[in-house]
N, C-alpha and C positions, 0 to 999 in steps of 0.2 A: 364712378363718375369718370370717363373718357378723358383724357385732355387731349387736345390738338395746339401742343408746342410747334412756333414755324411752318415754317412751309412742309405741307409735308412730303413732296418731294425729294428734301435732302435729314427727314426726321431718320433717326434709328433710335430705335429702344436700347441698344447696348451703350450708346453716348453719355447716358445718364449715370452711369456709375461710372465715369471718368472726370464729372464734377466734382470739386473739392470744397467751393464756394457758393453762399447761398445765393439762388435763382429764383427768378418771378417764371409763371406756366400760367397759361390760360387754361380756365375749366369750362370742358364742357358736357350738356347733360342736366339727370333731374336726379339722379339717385340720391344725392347728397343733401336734396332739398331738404329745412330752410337753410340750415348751416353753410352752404354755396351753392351759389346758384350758376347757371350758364351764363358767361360773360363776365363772370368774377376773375382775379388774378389771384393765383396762393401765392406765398413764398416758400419756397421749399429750403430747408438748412438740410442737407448731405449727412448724414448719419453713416457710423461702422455697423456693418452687418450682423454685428456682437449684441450692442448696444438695444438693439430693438427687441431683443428677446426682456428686457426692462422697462419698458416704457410703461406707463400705467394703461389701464382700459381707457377707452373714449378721446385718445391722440389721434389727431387726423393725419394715415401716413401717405403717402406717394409711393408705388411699387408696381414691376412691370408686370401685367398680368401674362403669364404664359399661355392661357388659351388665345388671346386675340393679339400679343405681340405690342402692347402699347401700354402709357402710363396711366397709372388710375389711382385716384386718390380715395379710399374709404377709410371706414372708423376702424380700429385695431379694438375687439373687445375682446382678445386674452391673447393667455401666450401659455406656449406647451414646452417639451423640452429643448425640441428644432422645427416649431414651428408656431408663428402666430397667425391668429384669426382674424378676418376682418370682414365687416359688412359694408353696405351704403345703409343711408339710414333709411330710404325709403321701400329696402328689398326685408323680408323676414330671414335671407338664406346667410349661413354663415359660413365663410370657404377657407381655404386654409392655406397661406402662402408660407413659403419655404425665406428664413429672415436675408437671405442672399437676393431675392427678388423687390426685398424694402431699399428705396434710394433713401429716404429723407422722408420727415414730418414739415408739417403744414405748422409756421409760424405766425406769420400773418393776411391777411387780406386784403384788397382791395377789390370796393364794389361802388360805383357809382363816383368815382376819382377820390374817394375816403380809405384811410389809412387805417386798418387795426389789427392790434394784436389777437390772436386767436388760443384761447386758453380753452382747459376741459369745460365742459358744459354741468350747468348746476346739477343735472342730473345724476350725473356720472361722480362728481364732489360730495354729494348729498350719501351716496352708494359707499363710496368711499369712509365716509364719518362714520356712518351708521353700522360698516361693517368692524371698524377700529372699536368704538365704544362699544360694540358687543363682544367683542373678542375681552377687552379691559373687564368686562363684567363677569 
């Protein structure tokens, strides 16, 4: 999912990891559909470059894409040793960002002037139990 932060006249992708403090980004686009939609706001919390190689599968992260030069927010479903994965949820392909390209996870939303938190999706919770009580077994 593309964002178009500001104008984009005075946007740079390199400005984003010079934030320290969490920011609102407008989303735009369908790949992340239903989970965000176009016209949605995330909130972005600024993350260490370290730190995302931790994060669990199904975190919604914000990272610059290198082929088109802009932010883009997709699902993080794994991590390697120096690098994690991530899709939109509406493409099958899964690519592979370098965690220096990760600015920050998607905390909250706002969609229609309503406020919420944004947590992992039952799916991906569900994935998680099932894979722990098998492991205990």
């Amino acid at each position: 999912m593309s964002l178009t932060p500001g104008d984009p006249k005075t946007f740079h992708a390199d400005h984003f990891h010079t934030i320290t403090h969490p920011f609102w980004i407008p989303v735009r686009g369908s790949s992340m559909m239903p989970a965000l939609r176009d016209g949605d706001k995330a909130k972005i919390q600024p993350v260490s470059r370290e730190s995302v190689l931790s994060f669990p599968p199904g975190t919604l992260i914000l990272f610059i894409s290198t082929k088109l030069n802009e932010p883009v927010i997709h699902r993080l479903v794994g991590t390697g040793k120096h690098v994690v994965f991530e899709k939109g949820d509406q493409s099958k392909i899964i690519r592979a960002v370098k965690p220096e390209s990760v600015v920050g996870m998607v905390t909250h939303l706002k969609r229609n002037g309503k406020e919420r938190q944004v947590s992992l999706p039952f799916a991906w919770k569900l994935r998680k139990l099932l894979t722990i009580s098998w492991l205990k077994s």
